[in-house]
N, C-alpha and C positions, 0 to 999 in steps of 0.2 A: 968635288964639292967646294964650294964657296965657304968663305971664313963664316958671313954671314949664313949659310947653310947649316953650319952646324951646329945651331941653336935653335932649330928649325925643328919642328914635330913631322915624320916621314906621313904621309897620307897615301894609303894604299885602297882603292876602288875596287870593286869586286861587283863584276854586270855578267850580264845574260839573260838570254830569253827565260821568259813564264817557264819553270819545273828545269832549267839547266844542271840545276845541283848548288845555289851561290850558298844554301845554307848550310850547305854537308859541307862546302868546304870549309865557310867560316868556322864550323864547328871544331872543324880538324886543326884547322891554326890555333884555334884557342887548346884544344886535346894538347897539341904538341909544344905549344909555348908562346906566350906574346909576349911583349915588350910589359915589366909593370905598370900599372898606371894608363893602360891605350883606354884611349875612348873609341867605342862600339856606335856605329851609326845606323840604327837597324828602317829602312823605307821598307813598307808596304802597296801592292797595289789595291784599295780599298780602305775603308772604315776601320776595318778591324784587323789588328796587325798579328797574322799567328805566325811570320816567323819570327819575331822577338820573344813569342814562348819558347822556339825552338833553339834558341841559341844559349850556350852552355858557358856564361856567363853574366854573374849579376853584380850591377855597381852603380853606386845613385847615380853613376856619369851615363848611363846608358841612354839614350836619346832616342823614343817612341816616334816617329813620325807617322802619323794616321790620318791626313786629309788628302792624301793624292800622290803622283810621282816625284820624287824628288827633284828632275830636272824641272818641274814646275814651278816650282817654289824656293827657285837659285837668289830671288830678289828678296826672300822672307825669310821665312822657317827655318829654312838648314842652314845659310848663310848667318842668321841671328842667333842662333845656336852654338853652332861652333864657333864666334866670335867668344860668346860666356863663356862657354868651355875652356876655351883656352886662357883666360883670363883668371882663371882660378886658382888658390893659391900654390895648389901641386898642378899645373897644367900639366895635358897627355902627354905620354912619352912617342907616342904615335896615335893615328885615327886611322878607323877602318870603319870603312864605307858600305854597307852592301845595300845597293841599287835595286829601284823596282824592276820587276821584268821585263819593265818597256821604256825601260829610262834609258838618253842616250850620257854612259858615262865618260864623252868628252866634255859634254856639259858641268857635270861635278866634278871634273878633276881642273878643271879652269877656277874651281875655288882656291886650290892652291894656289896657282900662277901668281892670281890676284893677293893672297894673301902676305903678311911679316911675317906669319908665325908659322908657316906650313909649308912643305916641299915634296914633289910629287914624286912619288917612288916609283908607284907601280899601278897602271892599269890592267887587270883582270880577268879574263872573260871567258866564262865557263862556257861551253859548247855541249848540246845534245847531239852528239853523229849522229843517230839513228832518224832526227828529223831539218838535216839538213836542205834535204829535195824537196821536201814540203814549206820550207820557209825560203827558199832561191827562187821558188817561184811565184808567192805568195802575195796576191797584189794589198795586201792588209800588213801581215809579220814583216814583209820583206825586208823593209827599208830601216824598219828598224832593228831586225836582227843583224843587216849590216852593216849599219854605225855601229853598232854594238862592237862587230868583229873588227872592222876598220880601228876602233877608236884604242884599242890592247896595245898593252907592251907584251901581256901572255895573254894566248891560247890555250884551253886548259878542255881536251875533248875528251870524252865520255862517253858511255851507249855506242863504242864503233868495233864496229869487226868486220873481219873477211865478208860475211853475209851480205853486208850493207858497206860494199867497196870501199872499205877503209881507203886506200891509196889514194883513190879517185876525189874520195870527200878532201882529206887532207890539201891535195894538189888545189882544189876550189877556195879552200883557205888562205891558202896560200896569193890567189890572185888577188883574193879582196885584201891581203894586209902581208906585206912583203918583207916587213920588218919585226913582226913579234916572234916570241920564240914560243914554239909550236909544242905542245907535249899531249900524248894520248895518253890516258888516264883512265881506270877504270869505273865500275859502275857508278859507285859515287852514291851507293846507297846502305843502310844501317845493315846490320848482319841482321838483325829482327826485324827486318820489312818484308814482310810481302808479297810480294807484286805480282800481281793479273795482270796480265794480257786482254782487252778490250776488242778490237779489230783488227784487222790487217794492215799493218803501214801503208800497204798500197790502197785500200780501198779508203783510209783514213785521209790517204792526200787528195783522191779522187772527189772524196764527199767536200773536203774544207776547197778545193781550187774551182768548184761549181758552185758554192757561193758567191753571190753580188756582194763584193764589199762596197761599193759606190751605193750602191742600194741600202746596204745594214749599216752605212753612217758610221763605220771605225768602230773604237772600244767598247763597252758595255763592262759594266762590271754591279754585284748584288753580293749583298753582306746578310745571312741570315742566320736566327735563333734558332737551334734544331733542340727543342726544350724535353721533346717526347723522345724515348727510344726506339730506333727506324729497324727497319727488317733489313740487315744486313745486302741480300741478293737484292730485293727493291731497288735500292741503292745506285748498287752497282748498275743494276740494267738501264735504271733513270739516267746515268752519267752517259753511260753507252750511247743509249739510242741519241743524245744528241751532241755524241761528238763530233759533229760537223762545223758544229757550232761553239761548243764549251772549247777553250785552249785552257784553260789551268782551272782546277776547284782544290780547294783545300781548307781544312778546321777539323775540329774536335767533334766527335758524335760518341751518341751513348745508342751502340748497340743489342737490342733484343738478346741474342741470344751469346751474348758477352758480358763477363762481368766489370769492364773496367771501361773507361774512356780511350775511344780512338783517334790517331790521328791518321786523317785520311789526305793521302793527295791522288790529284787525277792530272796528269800531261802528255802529252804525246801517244794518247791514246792507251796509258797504262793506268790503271790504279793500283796504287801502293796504301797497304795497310800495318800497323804499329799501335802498340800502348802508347797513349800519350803520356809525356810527363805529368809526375802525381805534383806537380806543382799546378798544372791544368785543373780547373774546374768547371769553366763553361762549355757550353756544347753551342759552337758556332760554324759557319761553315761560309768562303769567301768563291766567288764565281767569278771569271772573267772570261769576255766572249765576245763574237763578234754580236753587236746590238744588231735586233729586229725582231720582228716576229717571233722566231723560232727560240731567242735564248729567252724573250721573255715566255712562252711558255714551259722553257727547262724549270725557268727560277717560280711561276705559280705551281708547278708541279713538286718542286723540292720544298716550298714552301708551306703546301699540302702536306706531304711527310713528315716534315718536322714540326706540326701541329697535331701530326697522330689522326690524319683525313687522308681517306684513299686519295694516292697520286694520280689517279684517273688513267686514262690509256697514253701512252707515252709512242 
């Protein structure tokens, strides 16, 4: 470290695909100790940002970004942001970053490069094993789950086991990025969650690679009010039948035959269910997909639901 460095706020990046786990982990850093004083950089991909509900700490420094991906808006938002930020009379003792699910985080760690006041620690990048084969081949996630893995100083994998040839996945890791240091991690989920099983990984990769992504025009993404309380099973099966097409859904819902608000995620063909935090009070719910046809009728279907009007045939 440079003289100059050492006055320097450490900037640490935290990327990965839609449902990798970036917010379990942030959560755990914060659990286990940050720096006093870090400023929390929380992107969403959508309107409505529910993982900064989820993160496990609160501080007027905390930076809401809610119009799009982060690496979009390198020339505005984040870059004007963290300029104030840092210029404040206790500036952070560190920033942490965590990246939309389709953000490439070479892109925002060149904020540092560029900056006086910031020096890049550490690029991040949580890994789901269990949906690697389906994104290596993926003429839509592909390219950019592989920046993603490419752009890490750490690999940080999850969801892998014998079942689903650990070795093998690791070793494909390894080709895309030859220099980060590699660690297999565990589920990377709350001990109160959850989690259904949806389909079969195999037939889940089968449905998304017969997809036309040239045809469905890239991302799609729907941010909806789920105001009425949904029938739990409904739900679930509306998510199911079109996860061909849905790659990540997640928000608060107030289920029938539950008495508290949930948080729901759906990725990789799983949904995970949990209390939401009681600091939670709306019932919203965040879709992103391949756009066309078929996810917009996921999102009139859910949006039937969540007005308390039969989802019709799914």
């Amino acid at each position: 470290m440079t003289r100059s460095d050492a006055i320097k706020a450490p900037l640490i990046v935290i990327g990965g695909f839609l449902g990798a786990g970036k917010t379990t982990y942030l959560n755990t850093l914060i659990r286990e100790g940050i720096p006093e004083n870090s400023l929390i950089v929380i992107n969403d991909f959508g309107d409505i940002n529910i993982d900064a509900e989820l993160i496990d700490y609160r501080d007027d420094q905390m930076i809401q970004l809610t119009n799009g991906c982060i690496c979009c808006t390198l020339g505005g938002t984040l870059a004007e942001q963290l300029a104030k930020a840092m210029r404040l009379k206790s500036s952070p003792e560190a920033v942490f970053i965590e990246t939309s699910g389709v953000a490439d985080p070479a892109r925002i760690a060149d904020i540092a490069r560029l900056s006086h006041r910031l020096v890049l620690k550490e690029v991040v990048c949580l890994v789901d094993g269990s949906q690697i084969n389906t994104h290596r081949h993926d003429p839509l996630t592909g390219d950019t789950w592989r920046a993603q893995i490419q752009s890490a100083t750490q690999l940080l994998v999850n969801r892998l086991s014998v079942a689903n040839d650990a070795d093998i996945w690791l070793s494909e890791l390894r080709l895309l990025n030859a220099t980060a240091i590699i660690h297999k991690m565990g589920k990377l989920v709350c001990p109160s969650t959850n989690e259904r099983p949806t389909e079969a990984a195999a037939v889940l990769s089968a449905r998304a690679l017969s997809h036309d992504a040239t045809t469905a025009g890239g991302w799609q993404t729907a941010s909806l009010a789920m105001p009425v309380a949904v029938e739990f099973e409904r739900l679930h099966a509306l998510l199911t039948d079109y996860g061909d097409v849905l790659l990540r859904a997640k928000g608060f819902v107030c289920c029938r035959d539950r008495q508290v608000r949930w948080l729901l995620q759906f990725s990789g063909g799983r949904l995970s269910s949990q209390p939401a935090p009681s600091r939670t009070r709306r019932c919203q719910l965040v879709c992103i997909g391949r756009a066309g046809k078929r996810f917009e009728e996921l999102v009139s279907a859910l949006s039937r639901l969540g007005q308390g009007a039969a989802a019709g045939a799914t």
